[in-house]
DRENTORKOL-3810 file (N, C-alpha, C; in nm, 4 decimals):
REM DRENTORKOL-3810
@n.u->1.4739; n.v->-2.0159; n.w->-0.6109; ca.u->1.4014; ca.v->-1.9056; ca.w->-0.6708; c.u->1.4501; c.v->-1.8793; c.w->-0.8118
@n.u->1.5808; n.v->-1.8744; n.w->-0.8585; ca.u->1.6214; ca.v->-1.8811; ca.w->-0.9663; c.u->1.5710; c.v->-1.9152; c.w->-1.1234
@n.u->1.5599; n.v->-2.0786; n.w->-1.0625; ca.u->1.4825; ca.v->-2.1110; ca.w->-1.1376; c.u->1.3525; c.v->-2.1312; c.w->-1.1618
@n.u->1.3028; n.v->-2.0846; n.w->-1.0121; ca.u->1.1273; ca.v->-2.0206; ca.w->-1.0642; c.u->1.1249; c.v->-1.9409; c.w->-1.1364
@n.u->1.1847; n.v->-1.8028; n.w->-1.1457; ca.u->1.2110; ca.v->-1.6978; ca.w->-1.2343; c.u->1.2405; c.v->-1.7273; c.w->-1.3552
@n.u->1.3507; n.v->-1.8182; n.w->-1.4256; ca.u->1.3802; ca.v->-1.8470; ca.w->-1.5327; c.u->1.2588; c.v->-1.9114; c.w->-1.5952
@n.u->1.1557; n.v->-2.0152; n.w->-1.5415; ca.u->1.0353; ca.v->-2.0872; ca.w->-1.5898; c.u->0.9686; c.v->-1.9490; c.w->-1.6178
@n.u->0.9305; n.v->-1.8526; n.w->-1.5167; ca.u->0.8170; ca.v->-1.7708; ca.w->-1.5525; c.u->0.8467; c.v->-1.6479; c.w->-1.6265
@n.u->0.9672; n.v->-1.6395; n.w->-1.7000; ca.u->0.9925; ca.v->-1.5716; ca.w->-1.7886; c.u->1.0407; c.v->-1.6562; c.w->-1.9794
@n.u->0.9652; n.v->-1.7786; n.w->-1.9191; ca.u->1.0857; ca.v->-1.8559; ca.w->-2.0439; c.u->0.9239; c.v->-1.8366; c.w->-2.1585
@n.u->0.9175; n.v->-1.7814; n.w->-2.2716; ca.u->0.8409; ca.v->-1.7914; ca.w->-2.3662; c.u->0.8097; c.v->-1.9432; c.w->-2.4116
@n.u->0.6407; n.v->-1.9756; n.w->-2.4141; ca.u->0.6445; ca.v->-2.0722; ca.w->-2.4007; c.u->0.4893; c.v->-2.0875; c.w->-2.4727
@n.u->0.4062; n.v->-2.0078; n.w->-2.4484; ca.u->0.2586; ca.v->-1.9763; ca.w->-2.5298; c.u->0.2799; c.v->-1.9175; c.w->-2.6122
@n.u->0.1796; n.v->-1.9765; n.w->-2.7305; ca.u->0.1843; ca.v->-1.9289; ca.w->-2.8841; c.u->0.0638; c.v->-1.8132; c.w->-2.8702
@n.u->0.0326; n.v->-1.7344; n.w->-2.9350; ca.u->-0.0575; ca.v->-1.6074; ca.w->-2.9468; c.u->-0.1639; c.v->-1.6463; c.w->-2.9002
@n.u->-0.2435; n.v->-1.7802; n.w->-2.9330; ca.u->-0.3350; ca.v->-1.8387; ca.w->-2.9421; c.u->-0.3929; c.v->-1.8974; c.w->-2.8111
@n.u->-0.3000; n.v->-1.9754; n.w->-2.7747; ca.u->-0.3085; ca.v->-2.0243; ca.w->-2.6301; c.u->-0.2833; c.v->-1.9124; c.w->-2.5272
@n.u->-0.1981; n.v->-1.7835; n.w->-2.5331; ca.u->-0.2175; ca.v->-1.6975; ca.w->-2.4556; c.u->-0.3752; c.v->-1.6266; c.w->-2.4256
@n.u->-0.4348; n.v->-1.6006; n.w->-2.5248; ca.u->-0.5236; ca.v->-1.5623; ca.w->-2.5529; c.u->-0.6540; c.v->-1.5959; c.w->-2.4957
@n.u->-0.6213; n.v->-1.7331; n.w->-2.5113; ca.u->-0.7252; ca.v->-1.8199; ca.w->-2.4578; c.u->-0.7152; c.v->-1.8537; c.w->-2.2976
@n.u->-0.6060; n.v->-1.8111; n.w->-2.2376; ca.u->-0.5825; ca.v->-1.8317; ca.w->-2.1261; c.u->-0.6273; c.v->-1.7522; c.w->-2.0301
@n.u->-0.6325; n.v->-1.6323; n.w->-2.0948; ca.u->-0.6877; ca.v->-1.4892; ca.w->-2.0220; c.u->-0.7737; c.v->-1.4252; c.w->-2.0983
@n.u->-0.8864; n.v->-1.5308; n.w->-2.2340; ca.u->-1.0231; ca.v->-1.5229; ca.w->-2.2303; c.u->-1.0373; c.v->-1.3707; c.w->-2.2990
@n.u->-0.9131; n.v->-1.3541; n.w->-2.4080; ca.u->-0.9268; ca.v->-1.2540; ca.w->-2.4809; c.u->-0.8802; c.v->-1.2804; c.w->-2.6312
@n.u->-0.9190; n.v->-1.1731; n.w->-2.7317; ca.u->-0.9307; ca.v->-1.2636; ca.w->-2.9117; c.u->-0.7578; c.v->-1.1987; c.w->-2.9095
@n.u->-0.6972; n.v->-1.3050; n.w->-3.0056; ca.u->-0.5751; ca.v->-1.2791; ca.w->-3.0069; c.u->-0.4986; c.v->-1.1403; c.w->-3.0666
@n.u->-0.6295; n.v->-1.1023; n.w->-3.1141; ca.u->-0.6034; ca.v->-0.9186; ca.w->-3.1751; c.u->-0.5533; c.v->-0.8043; c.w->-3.0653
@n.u->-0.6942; n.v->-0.8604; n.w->-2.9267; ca.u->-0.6188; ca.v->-0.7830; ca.w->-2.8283; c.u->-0.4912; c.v->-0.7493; c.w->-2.7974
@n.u->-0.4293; n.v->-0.8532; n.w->-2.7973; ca.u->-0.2757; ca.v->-0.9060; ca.w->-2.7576; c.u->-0.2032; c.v->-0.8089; c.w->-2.8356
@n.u->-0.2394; n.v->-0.8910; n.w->-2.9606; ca.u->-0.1461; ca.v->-0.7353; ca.w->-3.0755; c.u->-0.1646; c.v->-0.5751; c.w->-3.0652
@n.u->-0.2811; n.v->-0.5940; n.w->-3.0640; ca.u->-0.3152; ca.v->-0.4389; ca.w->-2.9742; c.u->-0.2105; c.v->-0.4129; c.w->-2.8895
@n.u->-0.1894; n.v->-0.4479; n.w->-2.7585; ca.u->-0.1649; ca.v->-0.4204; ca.w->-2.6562; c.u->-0.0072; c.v->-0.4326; c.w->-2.6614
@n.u->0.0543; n.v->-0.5353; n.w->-2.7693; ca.u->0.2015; ca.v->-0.5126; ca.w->-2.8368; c.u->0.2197; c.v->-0.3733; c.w->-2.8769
@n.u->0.0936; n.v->-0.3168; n.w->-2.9577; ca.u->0.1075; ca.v->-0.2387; ca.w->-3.0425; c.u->0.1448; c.v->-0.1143; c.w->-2.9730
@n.u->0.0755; n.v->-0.1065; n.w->-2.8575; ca.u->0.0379; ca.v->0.0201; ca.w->-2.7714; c.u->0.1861; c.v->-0.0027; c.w->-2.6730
@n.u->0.2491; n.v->-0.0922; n.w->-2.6750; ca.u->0.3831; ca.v->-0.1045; ca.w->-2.6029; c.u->0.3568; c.v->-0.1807; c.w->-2.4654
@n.u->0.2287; n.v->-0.2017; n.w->-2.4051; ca.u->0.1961; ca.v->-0.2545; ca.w->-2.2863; c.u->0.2617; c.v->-0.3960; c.w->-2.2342
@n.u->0.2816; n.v->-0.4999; n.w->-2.3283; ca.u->0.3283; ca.v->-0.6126; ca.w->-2.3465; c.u->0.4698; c.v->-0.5921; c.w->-2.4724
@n.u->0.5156; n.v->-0.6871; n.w->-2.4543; ca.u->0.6677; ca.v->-0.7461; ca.w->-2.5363; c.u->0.6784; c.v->-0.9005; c.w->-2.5465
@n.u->0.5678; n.v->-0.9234; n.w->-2.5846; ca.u->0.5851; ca.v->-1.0772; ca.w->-2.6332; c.u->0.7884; c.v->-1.1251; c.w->-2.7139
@n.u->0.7942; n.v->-1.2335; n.w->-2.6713; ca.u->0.9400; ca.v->-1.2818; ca.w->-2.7288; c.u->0.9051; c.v->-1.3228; c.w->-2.8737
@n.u->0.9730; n.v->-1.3733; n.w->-2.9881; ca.u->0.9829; ca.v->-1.3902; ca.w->-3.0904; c.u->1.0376; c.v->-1.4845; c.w->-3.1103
@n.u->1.0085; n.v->-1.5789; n.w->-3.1704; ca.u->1.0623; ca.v->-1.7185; ca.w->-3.1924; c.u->1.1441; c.v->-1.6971; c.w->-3.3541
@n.u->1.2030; n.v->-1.7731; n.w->-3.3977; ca.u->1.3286; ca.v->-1.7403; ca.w->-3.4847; c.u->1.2315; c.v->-1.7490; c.w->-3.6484
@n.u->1.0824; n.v->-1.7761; n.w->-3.6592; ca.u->0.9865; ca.v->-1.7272; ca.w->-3.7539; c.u->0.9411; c.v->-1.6650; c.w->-3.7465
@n.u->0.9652; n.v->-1.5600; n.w->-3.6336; ca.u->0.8945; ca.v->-1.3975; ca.w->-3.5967; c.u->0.7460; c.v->-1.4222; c.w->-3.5167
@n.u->0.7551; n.v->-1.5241; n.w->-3.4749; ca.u->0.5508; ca.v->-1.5317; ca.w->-3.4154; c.u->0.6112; c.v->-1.5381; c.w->-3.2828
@n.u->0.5053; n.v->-1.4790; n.w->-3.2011; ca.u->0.4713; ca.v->-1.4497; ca.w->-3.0808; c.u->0.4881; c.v->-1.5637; c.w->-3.0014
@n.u->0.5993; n.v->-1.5623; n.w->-2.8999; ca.u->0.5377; ca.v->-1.6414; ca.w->-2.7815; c.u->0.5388; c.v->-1.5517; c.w->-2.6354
@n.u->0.4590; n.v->-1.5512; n.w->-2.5640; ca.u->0.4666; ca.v->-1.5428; ca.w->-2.4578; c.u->0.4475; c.v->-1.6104; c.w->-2.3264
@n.u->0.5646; n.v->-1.5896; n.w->-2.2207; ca.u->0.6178; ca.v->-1.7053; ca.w->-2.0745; c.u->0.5017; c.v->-1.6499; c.w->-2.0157
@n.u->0.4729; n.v->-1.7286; n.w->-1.8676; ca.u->0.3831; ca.v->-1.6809; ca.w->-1.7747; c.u->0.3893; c.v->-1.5733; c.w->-1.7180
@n.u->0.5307; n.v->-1.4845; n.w->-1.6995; ca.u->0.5227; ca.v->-1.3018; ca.w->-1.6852; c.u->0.4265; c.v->-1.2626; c.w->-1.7716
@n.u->0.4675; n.v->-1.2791; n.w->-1.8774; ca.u->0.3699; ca.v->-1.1711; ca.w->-1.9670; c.u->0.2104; c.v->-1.1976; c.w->-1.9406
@n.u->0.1687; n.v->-1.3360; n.w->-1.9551; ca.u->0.0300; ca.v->-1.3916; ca.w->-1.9449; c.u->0.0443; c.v->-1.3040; c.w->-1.8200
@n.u->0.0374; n.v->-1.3221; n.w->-1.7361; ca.u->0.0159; ca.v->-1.2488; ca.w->-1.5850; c.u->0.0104; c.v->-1.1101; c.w->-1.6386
@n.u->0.0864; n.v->-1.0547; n.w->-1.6874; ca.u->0.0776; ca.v->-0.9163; ca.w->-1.7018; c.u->-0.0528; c.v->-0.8660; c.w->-1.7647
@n.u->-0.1098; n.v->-0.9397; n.w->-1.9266; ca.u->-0.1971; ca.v->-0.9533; ca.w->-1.9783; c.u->-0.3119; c.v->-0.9934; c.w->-1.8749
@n.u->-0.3147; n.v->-1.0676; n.w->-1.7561; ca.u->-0.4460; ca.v->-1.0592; ca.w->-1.7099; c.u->-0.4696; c.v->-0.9674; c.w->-1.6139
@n.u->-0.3783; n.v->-0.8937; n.w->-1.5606; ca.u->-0.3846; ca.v->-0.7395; ca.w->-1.5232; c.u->-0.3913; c.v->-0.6605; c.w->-1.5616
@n.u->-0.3571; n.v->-0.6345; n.w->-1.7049; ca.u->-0.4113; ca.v->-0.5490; ca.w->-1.7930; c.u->-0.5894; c.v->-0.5510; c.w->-1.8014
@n.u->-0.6150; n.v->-0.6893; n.w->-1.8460; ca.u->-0.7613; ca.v->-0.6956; ca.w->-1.8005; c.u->-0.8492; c.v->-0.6852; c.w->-1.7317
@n.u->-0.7971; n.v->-0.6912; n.w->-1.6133; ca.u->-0.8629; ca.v->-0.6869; ca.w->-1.4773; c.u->-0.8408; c.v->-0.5392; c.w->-1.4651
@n.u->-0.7247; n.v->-0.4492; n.w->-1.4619; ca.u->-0.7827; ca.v->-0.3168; ca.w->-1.4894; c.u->-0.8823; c.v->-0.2640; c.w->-1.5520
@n.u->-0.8859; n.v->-0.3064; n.w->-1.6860; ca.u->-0.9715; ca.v->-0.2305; ca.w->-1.8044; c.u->-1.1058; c.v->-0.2920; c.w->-1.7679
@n.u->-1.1307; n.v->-0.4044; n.w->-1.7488; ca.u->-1.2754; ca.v->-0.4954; ca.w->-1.7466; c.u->-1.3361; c.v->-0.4405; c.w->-1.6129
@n.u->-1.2174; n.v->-0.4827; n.w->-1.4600; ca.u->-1.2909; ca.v->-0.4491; ca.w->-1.3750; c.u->-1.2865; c.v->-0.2930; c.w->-1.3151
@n.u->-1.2348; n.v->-0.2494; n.w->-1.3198; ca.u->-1.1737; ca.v->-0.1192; ca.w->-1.2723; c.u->-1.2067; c.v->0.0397; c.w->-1.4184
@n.u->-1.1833; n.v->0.0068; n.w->-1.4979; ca.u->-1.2738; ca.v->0.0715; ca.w->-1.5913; c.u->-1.1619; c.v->0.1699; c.w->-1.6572
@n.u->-1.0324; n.v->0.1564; n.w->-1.6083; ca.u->-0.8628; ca.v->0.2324; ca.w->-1.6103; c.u->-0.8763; c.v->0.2160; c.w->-1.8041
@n.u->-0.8220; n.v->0.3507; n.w->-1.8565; ca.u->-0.8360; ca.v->0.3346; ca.w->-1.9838; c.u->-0.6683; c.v->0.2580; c.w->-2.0193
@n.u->-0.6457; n.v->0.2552; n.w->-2.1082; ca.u->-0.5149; ca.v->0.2151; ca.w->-2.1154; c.u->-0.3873; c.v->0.2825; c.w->-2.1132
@n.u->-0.3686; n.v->0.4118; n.w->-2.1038; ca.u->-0.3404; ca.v->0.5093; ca.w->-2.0948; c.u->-0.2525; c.v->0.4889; c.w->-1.9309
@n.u->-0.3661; n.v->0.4819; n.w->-1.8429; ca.u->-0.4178; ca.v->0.5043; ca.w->-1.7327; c.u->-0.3090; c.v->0.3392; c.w->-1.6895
@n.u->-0.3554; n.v->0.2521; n.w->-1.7303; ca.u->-0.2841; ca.v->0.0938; ca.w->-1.7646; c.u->-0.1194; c.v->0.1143; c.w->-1.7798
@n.u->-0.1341; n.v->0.2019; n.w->-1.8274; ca.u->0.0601; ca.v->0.2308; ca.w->-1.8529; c.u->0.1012; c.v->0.2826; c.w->-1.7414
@n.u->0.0466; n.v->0.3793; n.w->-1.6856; ca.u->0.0856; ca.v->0.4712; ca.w->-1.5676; c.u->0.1233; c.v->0.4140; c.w->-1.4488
@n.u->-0.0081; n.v->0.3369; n.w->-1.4568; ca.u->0.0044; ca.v->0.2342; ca.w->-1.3463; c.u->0.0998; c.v->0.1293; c.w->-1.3146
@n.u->0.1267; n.v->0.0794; n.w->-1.4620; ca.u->0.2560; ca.v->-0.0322; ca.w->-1.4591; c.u->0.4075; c.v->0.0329; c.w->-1.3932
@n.u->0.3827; n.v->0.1697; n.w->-1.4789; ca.u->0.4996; ca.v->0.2510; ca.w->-1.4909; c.u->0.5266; c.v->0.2850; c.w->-1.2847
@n.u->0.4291; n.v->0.3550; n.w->-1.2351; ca.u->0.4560; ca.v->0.3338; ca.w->-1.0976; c.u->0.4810; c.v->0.2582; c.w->-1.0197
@n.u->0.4275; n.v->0.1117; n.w->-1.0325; ca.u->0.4582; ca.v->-0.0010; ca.w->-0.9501; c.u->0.6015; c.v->-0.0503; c.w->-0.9564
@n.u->0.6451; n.v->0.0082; n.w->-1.1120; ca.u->0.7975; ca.v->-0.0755; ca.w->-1.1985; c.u->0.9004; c.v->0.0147; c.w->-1.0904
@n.u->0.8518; n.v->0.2089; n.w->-1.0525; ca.u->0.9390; ca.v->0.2908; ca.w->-0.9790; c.u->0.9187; c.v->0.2121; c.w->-0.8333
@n.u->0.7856; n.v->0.1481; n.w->-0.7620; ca.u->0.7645; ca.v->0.1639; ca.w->-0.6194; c.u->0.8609; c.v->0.0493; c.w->-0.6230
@n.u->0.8798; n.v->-0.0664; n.w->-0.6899; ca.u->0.9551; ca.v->-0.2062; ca.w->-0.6657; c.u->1.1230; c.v->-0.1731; c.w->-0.6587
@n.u->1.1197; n.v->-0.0216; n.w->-0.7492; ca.u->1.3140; ca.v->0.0029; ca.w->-0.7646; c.u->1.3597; c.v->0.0799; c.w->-0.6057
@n.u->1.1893; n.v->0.1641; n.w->-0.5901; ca.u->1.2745; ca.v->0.2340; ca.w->-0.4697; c.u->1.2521; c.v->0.1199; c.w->-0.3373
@n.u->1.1728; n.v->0.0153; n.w->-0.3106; ca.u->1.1613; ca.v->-0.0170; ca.w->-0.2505; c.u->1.3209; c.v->-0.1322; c.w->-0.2197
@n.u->1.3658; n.v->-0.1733; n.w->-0.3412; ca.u->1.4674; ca.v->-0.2525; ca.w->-0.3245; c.u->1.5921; c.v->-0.1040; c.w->-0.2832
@n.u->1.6057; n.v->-0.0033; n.w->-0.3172; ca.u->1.6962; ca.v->0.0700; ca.w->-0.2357; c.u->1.6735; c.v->0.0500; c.w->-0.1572
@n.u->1.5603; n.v->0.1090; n.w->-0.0937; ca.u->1.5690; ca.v->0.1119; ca.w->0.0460; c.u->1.6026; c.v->-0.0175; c.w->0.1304
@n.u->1.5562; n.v->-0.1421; n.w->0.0634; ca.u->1.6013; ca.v->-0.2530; ca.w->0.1307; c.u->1.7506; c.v->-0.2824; c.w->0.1306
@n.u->1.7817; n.v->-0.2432; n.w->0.0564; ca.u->1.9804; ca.v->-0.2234; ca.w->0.0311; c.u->2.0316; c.v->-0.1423; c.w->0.1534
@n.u->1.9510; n.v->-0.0317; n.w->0.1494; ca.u->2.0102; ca.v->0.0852; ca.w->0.2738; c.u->1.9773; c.v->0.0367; c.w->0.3516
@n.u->1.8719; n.v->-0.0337; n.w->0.3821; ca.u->1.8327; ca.v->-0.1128; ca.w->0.5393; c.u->1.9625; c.v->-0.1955; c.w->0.5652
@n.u->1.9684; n.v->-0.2467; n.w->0.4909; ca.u->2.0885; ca.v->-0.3780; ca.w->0.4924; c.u->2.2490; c.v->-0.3032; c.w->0.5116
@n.u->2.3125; n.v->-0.1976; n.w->0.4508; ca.u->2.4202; ca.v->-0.1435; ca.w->0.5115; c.u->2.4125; c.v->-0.0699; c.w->0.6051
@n.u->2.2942; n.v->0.0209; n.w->0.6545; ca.u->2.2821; ca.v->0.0493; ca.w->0.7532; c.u->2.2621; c.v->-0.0245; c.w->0.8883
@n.u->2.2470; n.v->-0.1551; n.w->0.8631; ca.u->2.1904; ca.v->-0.2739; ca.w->1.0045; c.u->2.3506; c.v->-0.3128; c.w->0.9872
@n.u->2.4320; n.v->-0.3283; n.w->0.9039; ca.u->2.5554; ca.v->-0.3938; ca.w->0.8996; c.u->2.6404; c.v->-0.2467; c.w->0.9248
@n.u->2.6232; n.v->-0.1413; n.w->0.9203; ca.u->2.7224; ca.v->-0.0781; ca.w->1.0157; c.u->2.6778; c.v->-0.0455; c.w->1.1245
@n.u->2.5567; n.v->-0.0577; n.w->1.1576; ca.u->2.5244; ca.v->-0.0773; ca.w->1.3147; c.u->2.6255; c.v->-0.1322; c.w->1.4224
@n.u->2.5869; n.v->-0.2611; n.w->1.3184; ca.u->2.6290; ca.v->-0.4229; ca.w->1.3996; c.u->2.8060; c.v->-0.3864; c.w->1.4034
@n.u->2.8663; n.v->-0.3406; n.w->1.3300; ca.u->3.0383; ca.v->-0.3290; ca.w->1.2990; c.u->3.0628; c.v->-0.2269; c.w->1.4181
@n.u->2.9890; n.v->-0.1335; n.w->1.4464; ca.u->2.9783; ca.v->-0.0102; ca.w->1.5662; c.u->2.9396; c.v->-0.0636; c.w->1.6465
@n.u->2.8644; n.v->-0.1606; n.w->1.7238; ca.u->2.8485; ca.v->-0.2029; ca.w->1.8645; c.u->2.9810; c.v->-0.2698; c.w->1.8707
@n.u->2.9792; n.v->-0.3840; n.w->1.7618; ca.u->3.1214; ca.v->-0.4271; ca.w->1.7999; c.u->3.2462; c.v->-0.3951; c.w->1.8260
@n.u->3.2342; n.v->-0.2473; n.w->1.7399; ca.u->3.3606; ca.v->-0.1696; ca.w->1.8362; c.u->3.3479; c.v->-0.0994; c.w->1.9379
@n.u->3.2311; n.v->-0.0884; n.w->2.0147; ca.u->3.2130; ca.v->-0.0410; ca.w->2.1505; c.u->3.2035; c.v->-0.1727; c.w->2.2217
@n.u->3.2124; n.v->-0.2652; n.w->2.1729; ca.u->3.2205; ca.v->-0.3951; ca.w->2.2640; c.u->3.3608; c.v->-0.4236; c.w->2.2587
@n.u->3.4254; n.v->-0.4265; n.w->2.1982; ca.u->3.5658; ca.v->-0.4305; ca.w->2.1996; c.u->3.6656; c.v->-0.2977; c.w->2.2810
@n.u->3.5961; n.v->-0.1667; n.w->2.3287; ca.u->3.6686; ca.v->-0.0558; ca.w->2.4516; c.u->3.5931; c.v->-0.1057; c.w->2.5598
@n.u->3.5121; n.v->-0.2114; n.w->2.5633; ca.u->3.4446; ca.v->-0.1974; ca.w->2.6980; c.u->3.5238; c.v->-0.3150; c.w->2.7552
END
């Protein structure tokens, strides 16, 4: 998994080819830099690249606004909640996990007086 993650975050599309990938003019893009929605990486001549996170992100941005009719506003909010449901959801998967492991440490010490 590691290095799936490292590929789909590695900047790798130029403005152009992003653009074209998710069938929008490359102004959008800057737009949507502009408005903070995206964070394209920067290559060491200052131009835009963006990895397949971002493209993905950019075609959910679209698919909100195109199909769903969400202003952009509305586009932020939304990111912004899913970014909280993924943090609390990994707590809770943490607390699942010390709570199943002091379970398991407590039977074993009632298996050990019995």
């Amino acid at each position: 998994m590691g290095n799936e993650d490292s590929f789909y975050d590695e900047p790798c599309y130029a403005i152009s080819v992003a653009a074209r990938m998710v069938e929008v003019h490359p102004q959008t893009l800057r737009y949507y830099e502009r408005v903070g929605l995206i964070r394209p990486h920067r290559s060491r001549g200052n131009r835009r690249l963006y990895s397949p996170r971002e493209v993905d992100r950019v075609r959910a941005i679209v698919r909100l606004v195109d199909d769903l009719g969400v202003n952009l506003a509305g586009v932020e909010v939304i990111f912004y909640m899913k970014q909280r449901m993924e943090e609390k959801q990994a707590e809770m998967d943490e607390a699942r996990a010390e709570f199943e492991s002091e379970v398991a440490r407590l039977r074993g010490l009632l298996d050990d007086i019995s």
